[in-house]
Every structure is written in structure tokens, then in C-alpha cells.
N, C-alpha and C positions, 0 to 999 in steps of 0.2 A: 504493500500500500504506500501510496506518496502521495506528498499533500495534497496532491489534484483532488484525490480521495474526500476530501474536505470543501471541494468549492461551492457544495449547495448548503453549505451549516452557515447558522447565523447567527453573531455572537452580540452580545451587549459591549456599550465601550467599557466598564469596567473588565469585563473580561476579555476584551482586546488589549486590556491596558496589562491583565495577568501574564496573559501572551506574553507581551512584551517585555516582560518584568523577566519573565523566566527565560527567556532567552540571552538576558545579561548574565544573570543569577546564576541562572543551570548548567547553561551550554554554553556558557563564557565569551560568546559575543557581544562587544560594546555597542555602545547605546552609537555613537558616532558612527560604528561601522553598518548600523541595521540604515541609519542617517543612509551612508552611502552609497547603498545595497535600494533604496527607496529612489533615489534620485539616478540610479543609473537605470532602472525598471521605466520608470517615468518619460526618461529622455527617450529610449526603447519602443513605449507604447505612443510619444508625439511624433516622432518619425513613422510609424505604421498607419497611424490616420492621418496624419498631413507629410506624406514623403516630400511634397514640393516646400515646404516650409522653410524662409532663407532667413527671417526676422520674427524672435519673439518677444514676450516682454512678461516680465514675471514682476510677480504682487508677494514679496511677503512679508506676512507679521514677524511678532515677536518671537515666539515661543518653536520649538520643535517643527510643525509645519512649514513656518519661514525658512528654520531651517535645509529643510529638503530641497526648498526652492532654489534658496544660495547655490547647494550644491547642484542641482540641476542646470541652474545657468553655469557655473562654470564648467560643466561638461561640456554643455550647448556651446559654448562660446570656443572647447578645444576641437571641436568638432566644424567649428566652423560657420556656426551659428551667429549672426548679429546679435545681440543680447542687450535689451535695457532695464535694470531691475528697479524696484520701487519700494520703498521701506514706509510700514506705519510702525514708529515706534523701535526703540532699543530691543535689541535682541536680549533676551533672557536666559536664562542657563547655558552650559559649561558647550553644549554639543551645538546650540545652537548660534554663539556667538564662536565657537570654532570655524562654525559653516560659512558664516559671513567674511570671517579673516582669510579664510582660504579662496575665496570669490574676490575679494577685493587685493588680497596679494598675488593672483593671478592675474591683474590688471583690472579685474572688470570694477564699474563705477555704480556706484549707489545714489541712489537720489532717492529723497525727502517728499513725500506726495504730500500736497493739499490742494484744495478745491481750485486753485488757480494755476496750476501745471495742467497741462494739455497732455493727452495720452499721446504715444507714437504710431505711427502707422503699422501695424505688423501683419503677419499674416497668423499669427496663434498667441494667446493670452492664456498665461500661466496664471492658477490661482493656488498659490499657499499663505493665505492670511491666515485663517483658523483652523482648526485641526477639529478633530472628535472632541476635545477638551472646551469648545464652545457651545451651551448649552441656552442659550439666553439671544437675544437680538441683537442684531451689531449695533455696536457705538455710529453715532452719527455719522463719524471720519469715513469710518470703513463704510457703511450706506452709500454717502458721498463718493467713493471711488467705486463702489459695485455697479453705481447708474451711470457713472462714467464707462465703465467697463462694457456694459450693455449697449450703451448707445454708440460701440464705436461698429456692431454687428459684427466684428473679427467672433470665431469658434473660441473657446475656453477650455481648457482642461486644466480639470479640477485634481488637485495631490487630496487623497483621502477622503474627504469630503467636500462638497462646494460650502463656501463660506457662508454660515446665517441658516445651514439648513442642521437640524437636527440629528447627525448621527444614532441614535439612540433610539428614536420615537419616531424618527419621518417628518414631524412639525417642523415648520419655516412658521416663525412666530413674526418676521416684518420680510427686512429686502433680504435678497442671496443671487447667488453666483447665480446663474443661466449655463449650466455648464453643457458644453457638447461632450464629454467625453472625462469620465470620473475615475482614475485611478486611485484604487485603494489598496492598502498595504497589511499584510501579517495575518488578516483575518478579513472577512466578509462582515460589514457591520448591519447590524437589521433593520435600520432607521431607512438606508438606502431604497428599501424597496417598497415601501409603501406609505398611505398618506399623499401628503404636500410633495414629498421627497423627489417620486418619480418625475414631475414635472420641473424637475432640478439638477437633476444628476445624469441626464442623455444615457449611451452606453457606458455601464460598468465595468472595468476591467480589474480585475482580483489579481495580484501577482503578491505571490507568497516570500519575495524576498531571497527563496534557495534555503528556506530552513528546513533543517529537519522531520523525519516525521514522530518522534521523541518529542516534540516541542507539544504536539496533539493528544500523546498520552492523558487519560483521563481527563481529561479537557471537554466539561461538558458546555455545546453549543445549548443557547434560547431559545434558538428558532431552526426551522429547514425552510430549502427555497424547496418548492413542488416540481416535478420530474415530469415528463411526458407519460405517459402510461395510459392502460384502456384494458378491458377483459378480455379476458382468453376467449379462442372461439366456443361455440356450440355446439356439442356434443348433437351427432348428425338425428338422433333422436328426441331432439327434442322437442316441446309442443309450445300450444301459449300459456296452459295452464303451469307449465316451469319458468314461468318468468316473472311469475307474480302481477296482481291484480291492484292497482293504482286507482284510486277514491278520493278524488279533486272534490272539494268542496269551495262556494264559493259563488262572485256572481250576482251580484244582488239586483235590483231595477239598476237598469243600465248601464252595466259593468260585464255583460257578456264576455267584453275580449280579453278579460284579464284571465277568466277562466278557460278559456280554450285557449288563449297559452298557455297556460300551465299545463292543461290537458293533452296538446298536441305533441309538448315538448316530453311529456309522459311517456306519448307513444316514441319518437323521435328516439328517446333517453334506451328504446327495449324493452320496456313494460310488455309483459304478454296481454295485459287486458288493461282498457282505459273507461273509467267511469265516471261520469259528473252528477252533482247533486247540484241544481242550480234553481234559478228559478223557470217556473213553467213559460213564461214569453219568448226564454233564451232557446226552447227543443227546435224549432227550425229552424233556428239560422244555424242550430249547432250542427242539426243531423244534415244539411246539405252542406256545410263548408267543409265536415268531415264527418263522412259518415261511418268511418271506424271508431268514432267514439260512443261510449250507452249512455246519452244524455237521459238525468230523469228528472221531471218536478218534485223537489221534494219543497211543500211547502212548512216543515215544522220538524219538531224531535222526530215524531215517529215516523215519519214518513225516510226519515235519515237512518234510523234503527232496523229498518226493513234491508237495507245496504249492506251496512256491516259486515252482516255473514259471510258475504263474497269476496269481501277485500283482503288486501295482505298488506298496503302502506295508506294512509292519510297524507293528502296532501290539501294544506287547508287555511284560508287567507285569503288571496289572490278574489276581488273583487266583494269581498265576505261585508262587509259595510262594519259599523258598530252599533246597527238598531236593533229592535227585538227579534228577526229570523234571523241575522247573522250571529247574535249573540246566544239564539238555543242551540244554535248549529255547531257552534265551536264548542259549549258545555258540553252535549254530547258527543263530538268525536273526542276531545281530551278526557272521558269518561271510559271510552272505548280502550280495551287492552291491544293497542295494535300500532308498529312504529309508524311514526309523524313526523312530518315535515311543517314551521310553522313560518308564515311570513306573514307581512300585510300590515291587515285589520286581523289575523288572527295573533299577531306581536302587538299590536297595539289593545287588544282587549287582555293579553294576559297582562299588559304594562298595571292595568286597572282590576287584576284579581290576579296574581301572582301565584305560581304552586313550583316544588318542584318534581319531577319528571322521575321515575324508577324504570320506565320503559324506552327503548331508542328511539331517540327526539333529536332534530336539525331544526336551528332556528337559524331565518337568513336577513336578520336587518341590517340596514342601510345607517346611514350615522345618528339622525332622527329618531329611530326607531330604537336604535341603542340607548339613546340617550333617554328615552321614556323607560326602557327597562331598566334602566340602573338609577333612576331621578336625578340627573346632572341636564347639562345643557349640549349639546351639541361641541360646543370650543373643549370642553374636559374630555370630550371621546376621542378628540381631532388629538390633544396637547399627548395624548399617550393610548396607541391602540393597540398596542399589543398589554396593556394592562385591561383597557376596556374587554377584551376578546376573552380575556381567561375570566377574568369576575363573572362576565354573560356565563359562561360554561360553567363555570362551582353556582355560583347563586342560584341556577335553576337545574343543574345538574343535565346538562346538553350537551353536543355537538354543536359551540356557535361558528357561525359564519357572519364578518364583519364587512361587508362592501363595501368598494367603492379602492379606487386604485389604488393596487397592493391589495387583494382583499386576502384578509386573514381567517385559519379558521383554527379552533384550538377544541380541547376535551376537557372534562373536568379535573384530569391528571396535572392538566399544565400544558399539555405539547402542545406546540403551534405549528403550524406551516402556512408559509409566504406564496399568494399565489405572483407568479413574474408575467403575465401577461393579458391582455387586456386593451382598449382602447378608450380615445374619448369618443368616438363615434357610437361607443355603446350606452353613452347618457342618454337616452331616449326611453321611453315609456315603452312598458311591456316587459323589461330584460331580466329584471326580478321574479314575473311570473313565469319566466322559461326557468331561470335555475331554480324554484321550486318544482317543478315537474322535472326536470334531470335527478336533482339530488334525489326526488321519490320515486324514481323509475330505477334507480342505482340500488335501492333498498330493497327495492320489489324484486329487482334478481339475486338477492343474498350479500351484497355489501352491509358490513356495518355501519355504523352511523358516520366514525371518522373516515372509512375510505367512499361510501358516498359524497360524503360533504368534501374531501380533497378531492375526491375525481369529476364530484359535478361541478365545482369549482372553476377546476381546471380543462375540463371539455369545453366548458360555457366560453369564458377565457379564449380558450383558443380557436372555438369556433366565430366568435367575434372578430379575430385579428385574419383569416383566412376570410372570411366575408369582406372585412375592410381592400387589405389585400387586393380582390375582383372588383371593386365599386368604386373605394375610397369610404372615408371615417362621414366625414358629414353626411347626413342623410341615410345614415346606418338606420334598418328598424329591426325589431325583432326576431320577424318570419324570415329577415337573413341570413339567419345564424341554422337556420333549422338544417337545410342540406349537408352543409359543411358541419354541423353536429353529428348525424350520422356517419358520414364520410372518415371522421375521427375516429369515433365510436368502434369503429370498424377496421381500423388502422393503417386506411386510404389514404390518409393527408395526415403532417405531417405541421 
């Protein structure tokens, strides 16, 4: 095993910073030389995305991240590189005010940024002002150079993290780097990939530096990034009744489409049978737009208890309203012994009668919704979501699922997984009712709750970016994800 072994773990900055500690400590590597080992990685990974690159211009702070920068310019510059650096503030400890003196006794020059120094023209903007150890908003100064930064349009690449975005949690609490292209070091940090984060950090590139794999020993990651994967085929015997019977509820006066997404996406996900409980106005628009679904009027409890028998997963929310028939409706299936999938209005009424769950349960809210089931506000789920993800899972004793880019899903254990894909094309109305119908069509053929909820996740996910892909993001809807859901599903695309 070598570290590569390690590129989908995802670690907290304090246990980056173990990392890092132990490899002084343990394996008697100095802190200067990992310094080194970071800045010649970096020069590496700016030559690979911008091979034509003859001018850059590097940013950096004080602390260790400036450090790297230093030494990256002076590579740059033995390399052949124009080079113009730019300093906020005195360098601060031993390795990082080495890095500076060996940059500037190699000839190269420093210069002093404030708001009235004019950037240079280049063709790539180095960013090491702040490192993982910034956890708070930039100072005005640094603000002031990051919109400079921005407005001159040159690409960025970012050392470790982009400056102002949250290592840790994903949150960008005001301005940040724009980075094209984010080299990070020793470890994969979790912050990177989801939240605010993604829209800050371009491509990722992980380079481990050349350490050991001794350095990984007992070395427990936070998080995992999610894998491509899909189920094995089908046993040539098989029927629909082995694939399990999916019981969409939901739908209420004029909300049809939420439920035949969810429903269609049911069948779409490999459900061997698909059923709705909706209301009676929705059966013919349901039975001719698909008529492989058993639409039925159920106007009340019992007319939903007559169901039951037949099914094997709930899936239930998706158009469910919060007035008196969506509210017997959801009593009764969360009454029912039978695994659940819960989104909507059906997260929005447990927000308002809480219980928790002894049975296999996926619940899929959005930040909103999250924020109703834990009583905070929406900024306290945004400020830390991989906290918000696990609370959802212990507090109610579920499989949650956190939406929204980077979506995360965790268990009551703790574990999490990172999903990495996804688009903004996929803001649109509907795409919540399709991953409730995946996640409960994944249940329905024998996934548990955590590998439904990663693999509905992650089909949903990728069936979005393969739709985008063919069309483009804007004007993404729903029903485009459904082909290329399949196709997935099936291990056609890729």
C-alpha cells in the first residue's frame, strides 16, 4: 500500500496538523524540508496546468503558507520563471522566515502590498497568504488584495487552501481566493469539498509530499471522499418480485410532479415494483405519463393501510403538504415496520413531532430542512456541516443525507462520506424528489440504509454531471438525469 492508498480519506486540520507533527517527530523530517518538498510539488503541479506560463506573481503571508510560496518563487525564478512576490506582513517563525531569506538571497525582490500598488500582469497568481490555520474572515488588507486578485481575471493557484475559505468546515465566512486550481499538501482536508468550499477551490490536486506510508499508520481519517461504484449484475433468474416493492407517498392538491418523480426515479433506481399513494385527481395524469406505475387514491389512514402489505420500502414527503391528509399519511407510514426514506414535508413535519427511528431510515434534507430538524438557522448548518450531518444521524438515529454541494451523508456511528460530484445546473426543482426515489429503490433491492444513501447519492450526483455534460448546467431539469441514471446504474457510463 502507498499513500495513493489514502487519496479519498479526509482528514480535519487538526489532524493534518498530527500529520504533520509526526512526521518531524517520528520520521525525523524537518518542518523546512516538508516547507520544501510542498513548494517543489506546487511548482510541478503550475507547470502541468499552465505549461505556457512565463510570469507569475505570488501572494504570501506570514506564517508557514507564505512560507511555501517564498520557496516556490525561488524555484520558479531558477527555473526560469519571471517572478514578482508580494508580502502582507512579517514573516513569523523559524521555517518560514528561512523561506523568505533564501528567496531574497537568491536575488529575488519583495515588495510590501497595499491598496495602492497595482498588481502585474502575469499569466498565473500564486496564492499563499493563509494556510488551514485561518479559520475566521480575512483582515481587510488581505480582502483588499483578494479583489485585486480577482479583478485582474489571471487563473490562481491556490498552496493548500484558497485564502478566506474554511479548511475545516467548507464555510467562506466573507471574500476568498477564486482559485483555479488548489494544491494541497500531506493530507486531503474535508473543508475542500463541500459547502461554500467547492465554489473556491477549482480542481484539487492532493500530493503527499513523498512520505511514507508509516506516517498513515493508525491514523484515523473524519471523513471519505465517495468512489464510483453500482451493483452487481442480476442473477439471470430473477423477477420483479426480487427487487422489492417501493410505496411513494405523497402528492397532495397540486403537487403531482413531485410524486412521480420520486416514483419514476423508483422505477429508474431498479425497484421491481412502483406504487403511489396520492391523491385521486393525480391517477390520470399519473397512469398515462407512466403507466408502469400502480397509482392509487388513497384519501386517509386506511385507505394507506390497505398498501402496506405489499410494500418493502417507504418512500414519503415528496409533495406530502403539512395539512390534515399529508399529516395522517406520514403518522401512518412512520407507524409502519418497514424501511423509509424521508424528505420534504415529510422532514418538515417530523421537525414539528420528532421521534427517533429503531428501523432503516434515510432522511434527505437540504440546509433548510436541516436547520428545522436541529432548531438553528440555516448560517449554523452552512458554519459546520459535517457537524450538522452527524447530530441529524445520532439525534434521530438515521442514515442522514445533507444536500447541497459537497453533499454529505453520515450514520449514527459517526462515518461520513463526501459526495465529489454534482453540479449547479442541478438547482432546479424536482432533484430532491428523484434522490428520494433512488435512495428507496436502492433499499428495495437489499442495500442498507448507509450504502443506499452513498450510492443514491452518488448515482444522483453523477447522473447530473453526464446530463450536464450533453446539454450544458443551465436549464438542467430533473427528467434529465433519469437516462443517464440508468445508464450508471448499469455500469454504461462512467
Amino acid at each position: 500500500m502507498t499513500s495513493h492508498a489514502h487519496r479519498h480519506e479526509l482528514y480535519t486540520v487538526e489532524q493534518v496538523r498530527a500529520l504533520d507533527r509526526r512526521a518531524i517527530d517520528e520520521l525525523g523530517i524537518p518542518g523546512f524540508e516538508l516547507m520544501q518538498r510542498a513548494a517543489a510539488a506546487a511548482l510541478v503541479c503550475l507547470r502541468q496546468h499552465w505549461p505556457q506560463a512565463r510570469r507569475i506573481a505570488v501572494y504570501c503571508g506570514p506564517g508557514n503558507n507564505g512560507g511555501d510560496g517564498f520557496l516556490l518563487a525561488a524555484l520558479a525564478r531558477e527555473a526560469g520563471l519571471h517572478v514578482e512576490v508580494f508580502v502582507l506582513g512579517e514573516s513569523r517563525g523559524d521555517d518560514a522566515g528561512r523561506a523568505r531569506h533564501e528567496f531574497e538571497h537568491g536575488g529575488g525582490t519583495v515588495h510590501a502590498w497595499n491598496d495602492a500598488v497595482e498588481l502585474p500582469a502575469v499569466d498565473v497568481h500564486v496564492d499563499a497568504l493563509y494556510g488551514t490555520g485561518l479559520q475566521r474572515a480575512l483582515a481587510p488588507e488581505a480582502a483588499a488584495l483578494v479583489q485585486h486578485i480577482k479583478a485582474t481575471g489571471a487563473p490562481v493557484l491556490a498552496l493548500d487552501v484558497p485564502s478566506g475559505v474554511n479548511a475545516d468546515t467548507g464555510d467562506v465566512p466573507s471574500e476568498a481566493v477564486q482559485a483555479s486550481v488548489t494544491v494541497t499538501f500531506i493530507a486531503p482536508k474535508r473543508g475542500l469539498y463541500t459547502g461554500l468550499a467547492p465554489g473556491y477551490v477549482g480542481t484539487v490536486q492532493w500530493e503527499s509530499l513523498g512520505l511514507p506510508e508509516t506516517l498513515w499508520q493508525d491514523a484515523q481519517a473524519d471523513a471519505e471522499l465517495m468512489q464510483p461504484w453500482t451493483l452487481p449484475p442480476r442473477p439471470r433468474q430473477a423477477h420483479k418480485g426480487s427487487n422489492g416493492h417501493v410505496l411513494a407517498i405523497g402528492g397532495d392538491h397540486g403537487t403531482a410532479g413531485a410524486i412521480r418523480l420520486c416514483a419514476e426515479a423508483a422505477l429508474r433506481g431498479g425497484a421491481g415494483l412502483v406504487s403511489v399513494a396520492t391523491r385521486g385527481e393525480h391517477l390520470i395524469a399519473l397512469n398515462s405519463a407512466r403507466p408502469e406505475l400502480m397509482a392509487h387514491d388513497v384519501n386517509g389512514p386506511q385507505a394507506l393501510e390497505a398498501l402496506l402489505p405489499r410494500a418493502s420500502v417507504l418512500a414519503v414527503g415528496p409533495g406530502l403538504g403539512q395539512g390534515a391528509w399529508g399529516h395522517a399519511l406520514w403518522l401512518t407510514a412512520l407507524d409502519a415496520d418497514l424501511p423509509l426514506v424521508l424528505d420534504a414535508d415529510g422532514l418538515n413535519l417530523l421537525a414539528l413531532e420528532p421521534r427517533e427511528f429503531s428501523r432503516p431510515v434515510v432522511m434527505t434534507p437540504h440546509p433548510g430542512e436541516a436547520a428545522r430538524l436541529l432548531g438553528c438557522d440555516t448560517q449554523a448548518i452552512a458554519a459546520d456541516r459535517f457537524a450538522a450531518v452527524r447530530e441529524l444521524a445520532t439525534r434521530y438515529r438515521v442514515v442522514a443525507v445533507l444536500k447541497g454541494a459537497g453533499s454529505l451523508v453520515a450514520d449514527p456511528k459517526g462515518d461520513v462520506a463526501v459526495c465529489p460530484w454534482g453540479n449547479p445546473g442541478m438547482a432546479s426543482g424536482g432533484m430532491g424528489d428523484l434522490l428520494t426515489g433512488i435512495v428507496a429503490a436502492l433499499l428495495a433491492q437489499g442495500c442498507d440504509a448507509w450504502h443506499a444513501a452513498t450510492l443514491g447519492v452518488a448515482l444522483h450526483a453523477r447522473a447530473g454531471d453526464v446530463a450536464a455534460r450533453h446539454g450544458g448546467e443551465r436549464g438542467l431539469i430533473a427528467t434529465d438525469l433519469l437516462e443517464p441514471l440508468r445508464r450508471l446504474l448499469n455500469g454504461i457510463d462512467r
